[in-house]
C-alpha positions in Angstrom: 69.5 53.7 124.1 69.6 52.3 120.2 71.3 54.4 117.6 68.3 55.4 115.7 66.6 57.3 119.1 70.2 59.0 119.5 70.3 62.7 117.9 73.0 63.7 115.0 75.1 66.6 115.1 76.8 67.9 112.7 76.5 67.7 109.1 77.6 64.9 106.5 79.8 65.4 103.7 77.2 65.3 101.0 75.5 68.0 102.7 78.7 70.2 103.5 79.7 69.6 99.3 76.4 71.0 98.3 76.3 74.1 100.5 80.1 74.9 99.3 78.7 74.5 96.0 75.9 76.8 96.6 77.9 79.2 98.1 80.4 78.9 95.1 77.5 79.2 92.8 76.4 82.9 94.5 79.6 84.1 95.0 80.8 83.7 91.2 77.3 85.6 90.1 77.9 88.3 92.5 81.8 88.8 91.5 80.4 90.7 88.5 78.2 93.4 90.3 80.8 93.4 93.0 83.5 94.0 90.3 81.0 97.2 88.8 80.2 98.1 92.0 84.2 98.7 93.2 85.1 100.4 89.3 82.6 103.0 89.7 83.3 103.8 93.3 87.0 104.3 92.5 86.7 106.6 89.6 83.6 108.5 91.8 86.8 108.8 94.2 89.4 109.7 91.8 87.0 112.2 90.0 85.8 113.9 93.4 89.7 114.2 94.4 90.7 115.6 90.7 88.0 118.2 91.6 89.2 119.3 94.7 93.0 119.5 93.1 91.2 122.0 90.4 89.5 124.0 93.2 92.7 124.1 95.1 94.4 125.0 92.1 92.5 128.0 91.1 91.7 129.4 94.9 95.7 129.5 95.2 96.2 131.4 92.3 93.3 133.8 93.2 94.8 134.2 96.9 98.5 134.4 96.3 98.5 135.5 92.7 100.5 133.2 91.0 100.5 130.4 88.6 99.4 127.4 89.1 99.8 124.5 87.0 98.1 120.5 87.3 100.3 118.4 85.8 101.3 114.5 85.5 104.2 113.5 88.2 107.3 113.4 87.5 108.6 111.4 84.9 105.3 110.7 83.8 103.9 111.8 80.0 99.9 110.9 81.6 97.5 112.0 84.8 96.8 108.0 85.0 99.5 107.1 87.8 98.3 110.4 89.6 99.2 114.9 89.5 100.6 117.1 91.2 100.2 121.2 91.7 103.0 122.9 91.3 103.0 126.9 92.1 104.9 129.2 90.0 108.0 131.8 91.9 109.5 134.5 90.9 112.2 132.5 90.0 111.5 130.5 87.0 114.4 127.6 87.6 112.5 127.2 91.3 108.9 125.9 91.5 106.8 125.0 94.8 104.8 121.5 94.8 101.7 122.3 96.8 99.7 119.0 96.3 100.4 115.1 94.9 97.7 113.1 94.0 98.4 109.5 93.8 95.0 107.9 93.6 96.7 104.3 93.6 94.1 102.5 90.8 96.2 100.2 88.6 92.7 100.3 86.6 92.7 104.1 86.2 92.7 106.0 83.1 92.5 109.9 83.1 92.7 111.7 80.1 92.1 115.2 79.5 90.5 116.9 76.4 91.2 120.8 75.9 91.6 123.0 73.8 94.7 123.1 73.8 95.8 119.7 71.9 98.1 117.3 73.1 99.2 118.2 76.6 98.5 116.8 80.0 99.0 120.3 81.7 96.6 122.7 83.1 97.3 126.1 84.1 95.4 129.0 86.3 96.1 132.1 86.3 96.5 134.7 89.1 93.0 135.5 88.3 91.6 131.9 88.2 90.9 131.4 84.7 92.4 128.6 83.1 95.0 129.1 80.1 96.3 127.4 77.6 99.6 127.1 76.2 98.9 129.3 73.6 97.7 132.1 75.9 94.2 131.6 75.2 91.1 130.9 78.1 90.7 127.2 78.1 87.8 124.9 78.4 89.1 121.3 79.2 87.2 118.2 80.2 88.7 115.4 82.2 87.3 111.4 81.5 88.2 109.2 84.4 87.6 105.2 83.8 88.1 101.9 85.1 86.7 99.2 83.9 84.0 100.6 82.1 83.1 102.9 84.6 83.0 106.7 83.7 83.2 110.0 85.3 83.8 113.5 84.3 85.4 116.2 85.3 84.8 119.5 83.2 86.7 122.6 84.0 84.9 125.8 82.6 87.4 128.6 81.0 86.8 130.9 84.3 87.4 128.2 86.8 83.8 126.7 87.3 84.3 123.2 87.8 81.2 120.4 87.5 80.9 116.7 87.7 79.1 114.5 85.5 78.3 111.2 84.5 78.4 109.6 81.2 75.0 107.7 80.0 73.4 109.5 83.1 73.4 112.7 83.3 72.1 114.3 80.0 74.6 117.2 79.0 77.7 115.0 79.8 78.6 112.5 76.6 80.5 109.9 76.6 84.0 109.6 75.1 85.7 106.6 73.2 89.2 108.1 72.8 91.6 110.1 74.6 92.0 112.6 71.6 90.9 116.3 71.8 87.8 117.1 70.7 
Protein backbone atom coordinates (compact mmCIF):
# COMPACT_ATOMS: atom_id res chain seq x y z
CA UNK A 1 0.00 0.00 0.00
CA UNK A 2 1.60 3.59 -1.04
CA UNK A 3 1.20 6.57 1.25
CA UNK A 4 -1.14 8.55 -0.84
CA UNK A 5 -4.05 5.41 -0.75
CA UNK A 6 -3.35 5.30 3.14
CA UNK A 7 -6.11 7.46 5.21
CA UNK A 8 -5.06 10.53 7.72
CA UNK A 9 -6.18 10.94 11.03
CA UNK A 10 -6.04 13.51 12.92
CA UNK A 11 -5.58 17.05 12.19
CA UNK A 12 -2.43 19.19 11.27
CA UNK A 13 -1.20 22.11 13.08
CA UNK A 14 -2.36 24.68 10.56
CA UNK A 15 -5.74 23.42 10.89
CA UNK A 16 -5.67 22.98 14.85
CA UNK A 17 -4.21 27.04 14.97
CA UNK A 18 -7.10 28.23 12.92
CA UNK A 19 -9.94 26.47 14.82
CA UNK A 20 -8.22 27.85 18.29
CA UNK A 21 -8.29 31.06 16.56
CA UNK A 22 -11.90 30.75 15.62
CA UNK A 23 -12.87 29.70 18.76
CA UNK A 24 -10.83 32.62 20.42
CA UNK A 25 -12.52 34.95 17.95
CA UNK A 26 -16.25 33.72 19.32
CA UNK A 27 -15.49 33.48 22.67
CA UNK A 28 -14.03 37.20 22.99
CA UNK A 29 -17.43 38.54 21.15
CA UNK A 30 -19.58 36.57 23.36
CA UNK A 31 -17.60 37.71 26.79
CA UNK A 32 -19.60 40.95 26.43
CA UNK A 33 -23.26 39.47 26.33
CA UNK A 34 -22.08 36.91 28.72
CA UNK A 35 -20.70 39.68 30.98
CA UNK A 36 -24.54 41.58 30.62
CA UNK A 37 -26.09 38.59 30.79
CA UNK A 38 -24.43 37.53 34.52
CA UNK A 39 -24.77 41.61 35.87
CA UNK A 40 -28.37 41.63 35.32
CA UNK A 41 -29.07 38.15 36.75
CA UNK A 42 -27.23 39.16 39.98
CA UNK A 43 -28.98 42.33 40.71
CA UNK A 44 -32.55 40.39 39.48
CA UNK A 45 -31.19 38.15 42.52
CA UNK A 46 -30.19 40.72 44.89
CA UNK A 47 -33.34 42.78 44.25
CA UNK A 48 -35.81 39.68 44.52
CA UNK A 49 -33.82 38.79 47.99
CA UNK A 50 -34.04 42.63 49.20
CA UNK A 51 -37.84 42.11 48.58
CA UNK A 52 -38.35 39.25 50.56
CA UNK A 53 -36.08 40.88 53.56
CA UNK A 54 -38.88 43.95 53.29
CA UNK A 55 -41.81 41.47 53.27
CA UNK A 56 -40.27 39.59 56.12
CA UNK A 57 -39.65 42.79 57.73
CA UNK A 58 -43.03 44.19 57.75
CA UNK A 59 -45.06 40.60 58.32
CA UNK A 60 -42.88 40.35 61.65
CA UNK A 61 -43.75 43.58 62.87
CA UNK A 62 -47.55 43.00 61.98
CA UNK A 63 -47.33 39.40 63.81
CA UNK A 64 -45.38 40.10 66.88
CA UNK A 65 -45.78 43.82 67.15
CA UNK A 66 -42.61 45.21 67.34
CA UNK A 67 -40.12 47.17 65.42
CA UNK A 68 -38.38 46.15 62.89
CA UNK A 69 -35.53 47.84 61.28
CA UNK A 70 -33.38 46.85 57.69
CA UNK A 71 -30.20 48.13 58.11
CA UNK A 72 -26.46 47.79 56.71
CA UNK A 73 -24.26 45.03 58.78
CA UNK A 74 -22.31 45.77 61.22
CA UNK A 75 -19.59 48.03 60.84
CA UNK A 76 -20.88 49.01 57.63
CA UNK A 77 -22.12 52.94 56.73
CA UNK A 78 -23.91 51.15 53.17
CA UNK A 79 -26.53 48.10 52.17
CA UNK A 80 -23.75 47.26 49.33
CA UNK A 81 -21.79 44.38 51.27
CA UNK A 82 -25.34 43.14 52.37
CA UNK A 83 -28.36 43.93 55.62
CA UNK A 84 -29.57 42.53 58.26
CA UNK A 85 -33.14 42.63 60.23
CA UNK A 86 -32.86 43.40 63.42
CA UNK A 87 -36.25 43.23 65.81
CA UNK A 88 -36.71 45.65 68.47
CA UNK A 89 -37.25 44.21 72.63
CA UNK A 90 -38.39 45.65 75.36
CA UNK A 91 -35.13 46.31 76.30
CA UNK A 92 -33.60 48.95 74.33
CA UNK A 93 -29.67 47.95 75.14
CA UNK A 94 -30.83 44.20 73.62
CA UNK A 95 -31.90 43.74 69.98
CA UNK A 96 -32.74 40.29 68.16
CA UNK A 97 -31.10 39.73 64.49
CA UNK A 98 -33.75 37.80 62.68
CA UNK A 99 -32.20 37.78 59.05
CA UNK A 100 -28.50 38.56 57.31
CA UNK A 101 -28.35 39.11 53.83
CA UNK A 102 -25.01 38.85 52.36
CA UNK A 103 -25.60 38.75 48.60
CA UNK A 104 -21.68 38.25 47.97
CA UNK A 105 -21.45 40.70 44.53
CA UNK A 106 -18.14 42.55 44.69
CA UNK A 107 -20.04 44.42 41.72
CA UNK A 108 -23.06 45.39 43.82
CA UNK A 109 -24.21 48.80 44.59
CA UNK A 110 -27.53 49.34 46.72
CA UNK A 111 -28.53 52.63 47.51
CA UNK A 112 -31.68 53.74 48.99
CA UNK A 113 -33.62 57.00 48.34
CA UNK A 114 -36.27 58.13 51.13
CA UNK A 115 -37.59 60.50 52.52
CA UNK A 116 -35.94 60.55 55.04
CA UNK A 117 -32.30 62.00 53.78
CA UNK A 118 -29.20 60.46 54.44
CA UNK A 119 -29.60 57.16 56.17
CA UNK A 120 -29.27 53.54 55.23
CA UNK A 121 -32.06 52.39 57.77
CA UNK A 122 -35.51 51.30 57.30
CA UNK A 123 -37.93 50.86 59.96
CA UNK A 124 -41.63 49.12 60.20
CA UNK A 125 -43.74 49.59 62.55
CA UNK A 126 -45.95 47.24 64.64
CA UNK A 127 -48.52 48.05 62.20
CA UNK A 128 -46.45 47.57 59.01
CA UNK A 129 -46.03 50.93 57.81
CA UNK A 130 -42.69 52.14 57.29
CA UNK A 131 -41.27 55.27 59.33
CA UNK A 132 -38.86 57.53 59.23
CA UNK A 133 -36.56 58.89 61.60
CA UNK A 134 -38.46 61.81 61.96
CA UNK A 135 -41.69 59.88 62.83
CA UNK A 136 -43.15 60.40 59.64
CA UNK A 137 -44.72 57.47 57.03
CA UNK A 138 -41.98 56.86 54.62
CA UNK A 139 -41.80 56.18 50.92
CA UNK A 140 -38.31 54.87 49.99
CA UNK A 141 -36.97 53.42 46.79
CA UNK A 142 -34.01 50.99 46.63
CA UNK A 143 -31.55 51.03 43.16
CA UNK A 144 -29.56 47.88 42.90
CA UNK A 145 -26.62 47.89 40.09
CA UNK A 146 -23.87 46.15 38.74
CA UNK A 147 -22.37 46.81 35.93
CA UNK A 148 -24.79 48.81 34.31
CA UNK A 149 -27.46 46.69 35.11
CA UNK A 150 -30.48 48.10 37.15
CA UNK A 151 -33.22 47.06 39.41
CA UNK A 152 -35.65 48.54 41.74
CA UNK A 153 -36.93 47.98 44.72
CA UNK A 154 -39.71 50.56 45.87
CA UNK A 155 -41.26 50.26 49.26
CA UNK A 156 -44.69 52.14 49.49
CA UNK A 157 -45.35 54.10 53.01
CA UNK A 158 -47.87 51.22 54.11
CA UNK A 159 -45.66 48.31 53.27
CA UNK A 160 -46.60 47.56 49.60
CA UNK A 161 -43.55 46.57 48.09
CA UNK A 162 -43.04 46.41 43.92
CA UNK A 163 -40.28 45.60 41.60
CA UNK A 164 -39.28 47.45 38.60
CA UNK A 165 -36.90 47.90 35.98
CA UNK A 166 -35.23 50.95 34.81
CA UNK A 167 -35.48 51.74 30.82
CA UNK A 168 -38.21 48.91 30.87
CA UNK A 169 -40.82 49.18 32.70
CA UNK A 170 -42.52 52.67 32.25
CA UNK A 171 -43.30 54.17 35.85
CA UNK A 172 -39.85 53.15 37.16
CA UNK A 173 -36.94 55.94 36.13
CA UNK A 174 -33.73 55.56 36.28
CA UNK A 175 -31.24 57.09 38.78
CA UNK A 176 -27.66 58.51 38.23
CA UNK A 177 -26.78 59.21 41.92
CA UNK A 178 -27.29 57.74 45.24
CA UNK A 179 -28.76 61.10 46.62
CA UNK A 180 -32.41 61.46 47.86
CA UNK A 181 -34.65 62.62 45.69
Amino acid sequence: MTLSKRRRHGLTLAELLAGLAVLALLAAAAYPVFSSLLARQQVTLAADRLAASLALARATALARRIEVTLQPLPGEATLDPGWQLVAASGDPDRHAVLSVVEPGMPCLSVSLRQTARGINVLKFLPVGYSRSEQGGFQAATFTLGCRGEQRQVRLGAQGRIRLCTPGHDADCEATESSGPP
